[in-house]
C-alpha positions in Angstrom: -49.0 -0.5 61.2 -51.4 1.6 58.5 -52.1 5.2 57.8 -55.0 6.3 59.4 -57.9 6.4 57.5 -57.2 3.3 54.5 -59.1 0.4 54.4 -57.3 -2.9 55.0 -58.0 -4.1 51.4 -56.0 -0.9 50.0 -53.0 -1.6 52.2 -52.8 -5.4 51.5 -52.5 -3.8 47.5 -50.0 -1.6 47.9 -47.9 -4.0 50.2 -48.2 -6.4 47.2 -47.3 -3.5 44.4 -43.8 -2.6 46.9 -42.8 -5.8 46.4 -43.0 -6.3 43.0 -41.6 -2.6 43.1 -38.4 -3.3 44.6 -38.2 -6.7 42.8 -38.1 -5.2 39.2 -35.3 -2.3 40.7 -33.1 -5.1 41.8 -33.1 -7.0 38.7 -30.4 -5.8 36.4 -32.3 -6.7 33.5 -35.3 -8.1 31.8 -34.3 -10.0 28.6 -36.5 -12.3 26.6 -33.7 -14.9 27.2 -34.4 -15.0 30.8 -33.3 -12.8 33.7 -30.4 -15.5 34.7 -28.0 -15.4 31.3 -27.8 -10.9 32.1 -27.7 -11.7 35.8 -24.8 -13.8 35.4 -22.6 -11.7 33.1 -23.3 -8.3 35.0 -22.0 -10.1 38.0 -18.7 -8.6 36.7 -19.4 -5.5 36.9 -19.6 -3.8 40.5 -21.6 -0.6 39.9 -25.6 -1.6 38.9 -28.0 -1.4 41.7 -28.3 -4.9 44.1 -30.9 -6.2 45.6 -28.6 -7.3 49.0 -29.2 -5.6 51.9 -27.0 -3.2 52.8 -23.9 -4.8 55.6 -24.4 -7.5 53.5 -20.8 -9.3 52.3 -20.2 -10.0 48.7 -20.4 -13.0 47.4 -16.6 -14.2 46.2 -16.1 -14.8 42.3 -13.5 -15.3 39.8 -11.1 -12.7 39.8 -7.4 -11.9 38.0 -6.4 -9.2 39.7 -7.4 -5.8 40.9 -9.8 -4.0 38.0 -10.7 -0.3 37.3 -13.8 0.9 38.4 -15.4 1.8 35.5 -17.1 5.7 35.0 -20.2 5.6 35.1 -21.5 9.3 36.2 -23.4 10.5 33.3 -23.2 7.0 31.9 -27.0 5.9 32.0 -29.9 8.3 30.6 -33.5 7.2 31.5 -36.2 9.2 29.8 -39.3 10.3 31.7 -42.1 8.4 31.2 -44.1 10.1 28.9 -41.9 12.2 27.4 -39.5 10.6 25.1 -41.4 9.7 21.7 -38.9 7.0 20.2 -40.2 3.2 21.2 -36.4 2.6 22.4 -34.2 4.1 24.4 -30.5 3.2 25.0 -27.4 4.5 27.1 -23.9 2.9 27.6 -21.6 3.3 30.4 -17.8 5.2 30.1 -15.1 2.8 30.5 -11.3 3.1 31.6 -9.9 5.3 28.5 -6.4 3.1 29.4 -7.7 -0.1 28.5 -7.3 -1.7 24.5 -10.9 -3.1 24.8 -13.1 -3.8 27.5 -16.6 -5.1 28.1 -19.3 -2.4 28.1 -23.4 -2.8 29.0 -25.4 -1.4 26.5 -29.1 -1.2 28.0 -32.3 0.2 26.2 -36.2 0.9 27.3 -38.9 -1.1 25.0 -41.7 1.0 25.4 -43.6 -1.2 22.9 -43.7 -3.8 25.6 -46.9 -3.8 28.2 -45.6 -3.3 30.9 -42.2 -1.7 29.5 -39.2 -3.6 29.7 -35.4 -3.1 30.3 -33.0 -5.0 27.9 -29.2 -5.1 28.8 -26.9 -6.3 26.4 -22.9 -7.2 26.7 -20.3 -6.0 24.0 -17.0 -5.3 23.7 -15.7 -2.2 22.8 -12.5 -1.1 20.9 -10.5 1.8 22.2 -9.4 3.6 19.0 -7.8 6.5 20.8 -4.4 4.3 21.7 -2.1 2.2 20.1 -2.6 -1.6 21.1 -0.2 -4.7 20.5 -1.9 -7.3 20.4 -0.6 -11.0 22.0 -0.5 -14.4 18.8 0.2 -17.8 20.1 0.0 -18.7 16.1 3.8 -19.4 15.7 3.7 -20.3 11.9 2.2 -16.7 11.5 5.6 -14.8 13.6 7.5 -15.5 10.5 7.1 -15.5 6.1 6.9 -19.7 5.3 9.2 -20.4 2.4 6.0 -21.8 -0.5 6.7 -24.9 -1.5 7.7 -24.3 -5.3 6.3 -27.0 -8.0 8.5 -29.4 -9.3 8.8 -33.1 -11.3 8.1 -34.9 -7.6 5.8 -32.9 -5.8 3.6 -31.3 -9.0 1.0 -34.1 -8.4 0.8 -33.6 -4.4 0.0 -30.0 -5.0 -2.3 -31.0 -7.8 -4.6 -32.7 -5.3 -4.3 -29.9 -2.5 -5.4 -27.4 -4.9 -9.1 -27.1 -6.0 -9.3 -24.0 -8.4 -7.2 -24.8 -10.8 -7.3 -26.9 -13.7 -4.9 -27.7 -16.9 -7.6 -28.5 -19.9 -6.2 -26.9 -22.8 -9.6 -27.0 -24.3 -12.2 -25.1 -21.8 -9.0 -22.6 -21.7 -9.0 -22.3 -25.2 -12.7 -22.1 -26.0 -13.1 -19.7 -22.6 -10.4 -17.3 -24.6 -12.2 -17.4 -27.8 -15.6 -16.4 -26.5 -14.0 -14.0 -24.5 -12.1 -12.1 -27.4 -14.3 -12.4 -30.8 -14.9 -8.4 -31.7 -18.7 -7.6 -32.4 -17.6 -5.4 -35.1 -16.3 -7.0 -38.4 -12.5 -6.2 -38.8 -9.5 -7.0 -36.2 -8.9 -4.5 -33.8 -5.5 -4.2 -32.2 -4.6 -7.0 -29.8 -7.7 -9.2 -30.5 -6.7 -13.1 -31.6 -6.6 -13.9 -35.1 -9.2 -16.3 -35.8 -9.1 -19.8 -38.1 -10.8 -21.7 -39.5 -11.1 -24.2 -36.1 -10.2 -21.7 -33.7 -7.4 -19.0 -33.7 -3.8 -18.9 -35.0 -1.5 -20.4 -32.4 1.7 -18.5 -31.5 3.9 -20.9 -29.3 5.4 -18.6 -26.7 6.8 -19.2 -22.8 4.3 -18.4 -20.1 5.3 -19.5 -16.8 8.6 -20.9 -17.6 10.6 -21.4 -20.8 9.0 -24.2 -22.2 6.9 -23.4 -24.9 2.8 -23.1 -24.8 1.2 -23.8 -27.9 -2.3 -22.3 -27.5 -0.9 -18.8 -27.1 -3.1 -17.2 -29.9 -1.2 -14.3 -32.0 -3.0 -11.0 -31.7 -3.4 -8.5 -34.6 -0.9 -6.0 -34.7 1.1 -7.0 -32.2 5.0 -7.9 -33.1 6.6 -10.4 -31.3 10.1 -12.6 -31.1 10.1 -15.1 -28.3 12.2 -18.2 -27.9 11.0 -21.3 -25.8 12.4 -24.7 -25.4 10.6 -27.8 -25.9 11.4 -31.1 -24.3 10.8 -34.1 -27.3 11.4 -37.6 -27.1 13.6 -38.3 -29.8 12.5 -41.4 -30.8 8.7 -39.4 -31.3 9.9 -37.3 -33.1 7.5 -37.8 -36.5 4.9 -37.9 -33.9 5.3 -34.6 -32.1 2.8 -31.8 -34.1 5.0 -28.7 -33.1 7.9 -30.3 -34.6 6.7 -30.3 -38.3 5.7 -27.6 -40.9 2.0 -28.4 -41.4 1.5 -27.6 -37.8 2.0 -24.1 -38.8 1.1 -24.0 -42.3 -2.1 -25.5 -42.7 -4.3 -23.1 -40.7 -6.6 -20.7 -42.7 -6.6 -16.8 -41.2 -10.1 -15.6 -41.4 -9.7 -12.3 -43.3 -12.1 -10.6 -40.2 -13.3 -12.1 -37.3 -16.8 -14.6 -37.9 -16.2 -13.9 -42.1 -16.5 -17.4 -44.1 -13.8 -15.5 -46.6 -10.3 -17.1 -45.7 -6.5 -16.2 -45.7 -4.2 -19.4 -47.0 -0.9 -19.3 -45.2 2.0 -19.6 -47.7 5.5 -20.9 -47.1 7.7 -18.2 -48.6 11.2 -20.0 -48.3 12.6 -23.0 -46.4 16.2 -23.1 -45.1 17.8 -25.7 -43.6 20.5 -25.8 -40.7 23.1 -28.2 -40.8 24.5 -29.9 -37.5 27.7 -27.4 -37.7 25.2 -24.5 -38.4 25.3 -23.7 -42.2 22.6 -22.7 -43.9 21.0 -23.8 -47.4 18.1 -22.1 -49.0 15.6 -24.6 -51.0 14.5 -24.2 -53.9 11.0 -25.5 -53.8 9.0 -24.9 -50.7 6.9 -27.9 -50.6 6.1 -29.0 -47.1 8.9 -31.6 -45.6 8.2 -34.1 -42.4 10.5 -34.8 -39.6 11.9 -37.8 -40.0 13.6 -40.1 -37.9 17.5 -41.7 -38.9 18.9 -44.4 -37.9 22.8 -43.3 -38.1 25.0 -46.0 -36.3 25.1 -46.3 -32.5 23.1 -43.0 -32.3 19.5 -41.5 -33.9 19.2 -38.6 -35.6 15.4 -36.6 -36.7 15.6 -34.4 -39.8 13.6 -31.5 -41.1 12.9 -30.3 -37.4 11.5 -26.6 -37.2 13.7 -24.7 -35.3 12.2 -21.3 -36.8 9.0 -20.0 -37.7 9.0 -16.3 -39.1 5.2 -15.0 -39.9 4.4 -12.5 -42.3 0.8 -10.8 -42.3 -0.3 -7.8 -44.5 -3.5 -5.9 -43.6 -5.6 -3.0 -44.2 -6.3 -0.1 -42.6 -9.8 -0.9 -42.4 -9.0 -4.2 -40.6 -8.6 -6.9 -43.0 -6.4 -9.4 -43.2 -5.0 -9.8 -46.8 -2.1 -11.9 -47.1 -0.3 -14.2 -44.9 3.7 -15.2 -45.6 5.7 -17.9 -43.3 9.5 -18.8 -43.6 11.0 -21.6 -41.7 14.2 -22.8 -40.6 14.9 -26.5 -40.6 17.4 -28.2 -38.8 18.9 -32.2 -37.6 18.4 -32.5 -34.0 20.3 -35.2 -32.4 20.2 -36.8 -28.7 23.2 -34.1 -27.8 20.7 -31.2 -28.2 17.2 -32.9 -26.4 15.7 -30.1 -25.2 15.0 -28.5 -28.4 15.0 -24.4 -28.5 12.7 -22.7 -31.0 12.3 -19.0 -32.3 9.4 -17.8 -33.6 8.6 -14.6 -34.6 5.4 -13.0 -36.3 5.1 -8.9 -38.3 2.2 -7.3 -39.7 2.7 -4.9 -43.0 0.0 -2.1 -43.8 -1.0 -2.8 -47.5 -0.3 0.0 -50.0 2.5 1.6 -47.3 6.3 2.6 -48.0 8.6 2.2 -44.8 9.8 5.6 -43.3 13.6 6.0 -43.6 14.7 7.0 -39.9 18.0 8.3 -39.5 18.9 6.1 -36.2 17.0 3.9 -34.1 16.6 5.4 -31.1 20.0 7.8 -31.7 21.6 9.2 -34.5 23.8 7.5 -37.2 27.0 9.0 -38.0 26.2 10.3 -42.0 22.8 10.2 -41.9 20.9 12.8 -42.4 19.3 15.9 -39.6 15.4 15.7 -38.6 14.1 18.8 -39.3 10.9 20.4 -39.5 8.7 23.5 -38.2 5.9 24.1 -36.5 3.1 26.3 -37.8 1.0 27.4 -34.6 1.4 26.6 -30.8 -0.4 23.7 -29.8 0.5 21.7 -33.3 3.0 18.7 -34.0 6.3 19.4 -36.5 5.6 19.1 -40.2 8.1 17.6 -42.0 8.6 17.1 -45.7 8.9 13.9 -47.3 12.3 14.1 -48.1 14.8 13.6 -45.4 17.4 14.7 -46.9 15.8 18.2 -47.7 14.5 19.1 -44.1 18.1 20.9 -42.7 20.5 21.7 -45.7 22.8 24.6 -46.7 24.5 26.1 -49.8 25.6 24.0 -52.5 29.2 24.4 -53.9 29.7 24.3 -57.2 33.0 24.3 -59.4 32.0 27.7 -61.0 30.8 29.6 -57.3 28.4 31.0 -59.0 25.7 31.4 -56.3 22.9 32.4 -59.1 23.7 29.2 -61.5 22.4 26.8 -59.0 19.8 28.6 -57.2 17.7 26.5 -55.2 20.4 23.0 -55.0 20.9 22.5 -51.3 23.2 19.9 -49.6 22.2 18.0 -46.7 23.4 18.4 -43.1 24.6 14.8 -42.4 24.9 14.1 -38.4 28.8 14.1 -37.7 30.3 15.8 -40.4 31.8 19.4 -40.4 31.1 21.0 -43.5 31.5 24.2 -45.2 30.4 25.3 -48.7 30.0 29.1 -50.3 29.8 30.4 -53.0 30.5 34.2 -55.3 27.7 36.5 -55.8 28.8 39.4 -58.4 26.8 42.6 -57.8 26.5 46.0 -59.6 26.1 49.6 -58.2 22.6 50.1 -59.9 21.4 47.2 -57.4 19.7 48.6 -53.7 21.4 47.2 -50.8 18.6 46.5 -49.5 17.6 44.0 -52.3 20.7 42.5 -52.5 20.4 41.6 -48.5 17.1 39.8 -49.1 18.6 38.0 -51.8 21.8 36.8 -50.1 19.6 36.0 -47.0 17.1 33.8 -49.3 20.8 32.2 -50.5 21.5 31.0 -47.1 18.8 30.2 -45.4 17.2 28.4 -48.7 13.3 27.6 -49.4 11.6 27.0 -45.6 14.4 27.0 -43.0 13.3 24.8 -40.3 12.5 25.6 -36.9 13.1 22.1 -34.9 15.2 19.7 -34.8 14.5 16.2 -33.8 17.1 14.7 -30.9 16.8 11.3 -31.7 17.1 9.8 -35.6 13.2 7.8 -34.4 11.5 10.6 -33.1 8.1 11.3 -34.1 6.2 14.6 -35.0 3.7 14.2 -32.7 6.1 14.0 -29.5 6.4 18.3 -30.0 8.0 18.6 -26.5 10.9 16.3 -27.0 12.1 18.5 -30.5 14.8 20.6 -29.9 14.5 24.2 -30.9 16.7 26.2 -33.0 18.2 29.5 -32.1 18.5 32.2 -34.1 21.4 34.9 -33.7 21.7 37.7 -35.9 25.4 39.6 -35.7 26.7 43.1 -37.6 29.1 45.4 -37.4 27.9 48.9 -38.4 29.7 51.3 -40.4 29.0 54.8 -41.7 28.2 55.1 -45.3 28.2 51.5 -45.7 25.7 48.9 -46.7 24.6 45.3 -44.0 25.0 42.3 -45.8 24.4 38.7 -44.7 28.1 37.3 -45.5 27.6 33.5 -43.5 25.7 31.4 -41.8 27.4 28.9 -38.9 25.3 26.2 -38.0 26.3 24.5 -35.0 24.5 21.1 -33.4 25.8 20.3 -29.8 25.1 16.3 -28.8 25.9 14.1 -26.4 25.9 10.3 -25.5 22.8 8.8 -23.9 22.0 5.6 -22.4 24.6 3.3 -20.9 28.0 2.6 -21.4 27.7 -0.3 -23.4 25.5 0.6 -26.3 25.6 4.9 -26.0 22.9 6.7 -28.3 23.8 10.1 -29.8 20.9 12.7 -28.8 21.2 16.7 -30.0 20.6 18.6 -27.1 21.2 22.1 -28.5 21.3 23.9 -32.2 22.3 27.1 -32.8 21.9 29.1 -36.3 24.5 32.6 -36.7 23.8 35.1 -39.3 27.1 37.1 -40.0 26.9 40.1 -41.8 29.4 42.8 -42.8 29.3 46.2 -43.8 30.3 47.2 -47.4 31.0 50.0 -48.7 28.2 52.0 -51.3 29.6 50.9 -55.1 29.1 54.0 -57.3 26.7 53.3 -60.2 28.3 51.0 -63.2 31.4 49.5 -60.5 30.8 45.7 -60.5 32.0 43.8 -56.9 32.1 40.3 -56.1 31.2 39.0 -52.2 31.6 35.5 -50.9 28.8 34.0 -49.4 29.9 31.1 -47.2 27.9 28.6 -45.1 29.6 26.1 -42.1 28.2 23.2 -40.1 29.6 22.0 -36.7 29.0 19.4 -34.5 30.3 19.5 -30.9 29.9 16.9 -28.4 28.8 17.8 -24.9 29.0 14.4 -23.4 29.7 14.4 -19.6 32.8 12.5 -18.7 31.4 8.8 -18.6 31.2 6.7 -14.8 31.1 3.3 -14.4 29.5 2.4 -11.2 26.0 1.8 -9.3 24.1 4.8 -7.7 24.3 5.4 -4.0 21.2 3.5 -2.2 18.5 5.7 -1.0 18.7 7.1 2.5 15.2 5.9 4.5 14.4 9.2 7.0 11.7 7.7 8.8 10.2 9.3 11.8 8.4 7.4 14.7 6.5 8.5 17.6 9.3 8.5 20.7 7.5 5.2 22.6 6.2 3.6 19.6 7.9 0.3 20.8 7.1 1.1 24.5 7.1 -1.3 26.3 9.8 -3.6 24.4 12.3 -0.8 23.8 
């Protein structure tokens, strides 16, 4: 039946037009895949619009179990047509907050489309506001695997399983080269020395203890290793490492990419016995192992077992001269594998050691590091002679203070001393002059103001110096006149480091000005005071405890059901 008043052709239209209508609202949604891949996945889902009448049973599918309705109120946002200017729209429906993940819809509007279209797609969506477990049926991965570690029977198995890794010497060698050479002309600290061929070599142990002879030496860098070499004594005049032009015969290039070179030469040769004496040659021409025949066993002479390098350098980066010493020895089938030393030292040119008076702690007789400091913020100056930085009076057979004016002793680390001295005065003399003079008597020409608590320590480390205190003491009296009448130096130190090997560190020094009242001398009356000076040392070491610290206590804190649901 039609409203009044519309043509038939008009209904016919919009008869057609309903259908399509309530076709496209049932369809869940239009993909360019095809409606049948998003009709079959939001078949899961219970709450989009259907198209089956209502009465209408559903139709049974798979199913686990019961299933939270998801939330959907507020879930989906459809602009008015019209109104929203982006070409695509998209909304996403609120799941169950209880779940780890769950699949969610994500559906947009193409506008660009004519007619517009609906697009749904399916994701799953993390829950990051609770703590999830998650389930592995990866058994190996429950537990650590024990690696297989690489020995004489299964090196070549895991040679073939592994594909990064190779074993040429040379691409290794030439890879390092390239990688270190300096752009600037003159060795920088750490960078290979370079040969004539390629760089000095420096066997050392890398991975294990046998030795690696393309380890290049680096400039500046000090090192003592010892590494053990597996020969075959019966190639022995074969095996390079094992003779002297191995490690003779390169040329140093004075700085890296120069064409001037640096001959290495063989300083002394020594040779070990088989019961360990040692005999110094005379010559130092270059000897060849050398393989014996001696009865029912072999033996191979002139075998380095030592190689001590010697280089001397600028301090603009040259190399200059290059010394080597070597240690020969008889290695028999008793001591196959062989163990070597080899050690290597760079000298400054045109330098004088620095005496130190213990390395790291003090030596018993050696002399105090002193020095001052001349504004905040600076290191210690020190003067060049150790044995001048912390001294006191010297005593003389005469003690005459005035006859040997300006000869100091030494304060030596350990020993008490005490030293003075007879100063005659007049009545004609000020007291006040005569205290300055006595105080320049004991404190001498630039009393320091630091002392260093280790024998090695160096200027620059200000904050590790230990300070000295000054205390000043009188005892005043009417009518009489202050002199300085000693000075008591005392140094407190203790023992630091382990049991074993215990270094002696100054933690505290203290410097005491006596003085003592004397009574005014009337004009012409000579008097004679003693001026005395006294050094103490007074160990503060804590009463020593063998043992091993206490383990650390763990106070870790968990959430109550962090292990819900297991515990």
């Amino acid at each position: 039946m039609r409203p009044r008043g519309l043509p038939p052709l008009l209904v016919v239209l919009l008869g057609c037009w309903a259908s399509v209508s309530a076709q496209t609202d049932a369809t869940p949604a239009v993909t360019t895949e095809g409606l049948n891949s998003t009709e079959a996945a939001l078949a899961t889902f219970g709450t989009f619009p259907s198209t089956r009448p209502p009465g209408t049973p559903r139709a049974p599918g798979p199913s686990s179990g019961p299933r939270p309705t998801p939330v959907t109120d507020g879930g989906y946002h459809v602009p008015a047509p019209g109104v929203h200017s982006d070409p695509t729209s998209r909304g996403q429906p609120r799941g169950d907050s209880q779940f780890c993940s769950q699949k969610a819809v994500i559906y947009s509007l193409n506008f660009t489309a004519n007619p517009p279209q609906r697009v749904f797609e399916l994701v799953d969506q993390i829950n990051p506001s609770i703590f999830c477990i998650h389930i592995t049926n990866y058994k190996p991965a429950l537990s650590f695997i024990n690696p297989e570690v690489p020995d004489e029977n299964n090196f070549d198995t895991l040679m073939k399983t592994s594909d990064g890794f190779t074993l040429n010497a040379e691409s290794y060698v030439s890879f390092t080269t390239k990688l270190d050479i300096p752009t600037a002309a003159k060795y920088e600290y750490g960078v290979p020395l370079q040969t004539s061929d390629s760089f000095l070599r420096f066997p050392s142990s890398l991975t294990s203890s046998l030795c690696t002879d393309n380890n290049p030496a680096a400039f500046l860098v000090n090192q003592a290793v010892k590494c053990t070499r597996k020969i075959n004594l019966e190639q022995c005049e074969e095996i390079e490492a094992l003779s002297m032009a191995f490690y003779s015969s390169p040329e140093i290039l004075r700085v890296p990419d120069s064409r001037k070179k640096v001959p290495i030469t063989v300083q002394s040769i020594v040779i070990q016995s088989l019961n360990k004496t040692l005999t110094r040659r005379e010559d130092t021409d270059v000897l060849q192992p050398t393989l014996v025949n001696a009865g029912h066993f072999s033996l191979c002479v002139n075998v380095v077992l030592e190689v001590k390098y010697s280089l001397t350098y600028t301090d603009a980066g040259e190399v200059t001269k290059a010394d080597l010493s070597f240690v020969l020895g008889t290695v028999s089938s008793v001591v196959v594998p062989l163990q070597q030393k080899f050690e290597i030292h760079f000298l400054q040119e045109n330098t004088q050691p620095v005496p130190l008076s213990g390395n790291p702690g003090y030596v018993v007789g050696l002399p105090l590091a002193a020095g001052f400091q001349p504004h905040k913020g600076s290191g210690i100056i020190q003067t060049t002679n150790r044995y001048g930085q912390l001294t006191i009076l010297h005593s003389t057979t005469e003690q005459d203070c005035l006859a040997l004016e300006g000869v100091r002793t030494p304060v030596l680390f350990g020993y008490t001393m005490q030293s003075g001295c007879k100063l005659r005065l007049t009545g004609a003399l000020p007291c006040q002059l005569v205290a300055q003079k006595v105080k320049s008597l004991l404190w001498g020409q630039g009393f320091p103001d630091y002392v260093a608590p280790f024998g090695n320590s160096q200027a620059q480390d200000m904050l590790d110096w230990v300070p000295i205190h000054f205390i000043t003491q009188s005892f005043n009296r009417k009518d009489s006149c202050q002199l300085p009448g000693a000075l008591v130096i005392e140094v407190k130190w203790t023992k630091y480091g382990s049991l074993l090997n215990p270094q002696a560190k100054i933690v505290n020094v203290t410097a005491n000005l006596i003085s003592s009242s004397f009574p005014e001398a009337n004009s012409g009356n000579e008097r004679t005071i003693l001026i005395s000076t006294a050094v103490t040392f007074v160990d503060v070491s804590a009463p020593a405890e063998a043992g091993f610290r206490a383990p650390p206590a763990i106070n870790a804190r968990l959430p109550f059901n962090f292990f819900f649901p297991f515990v």
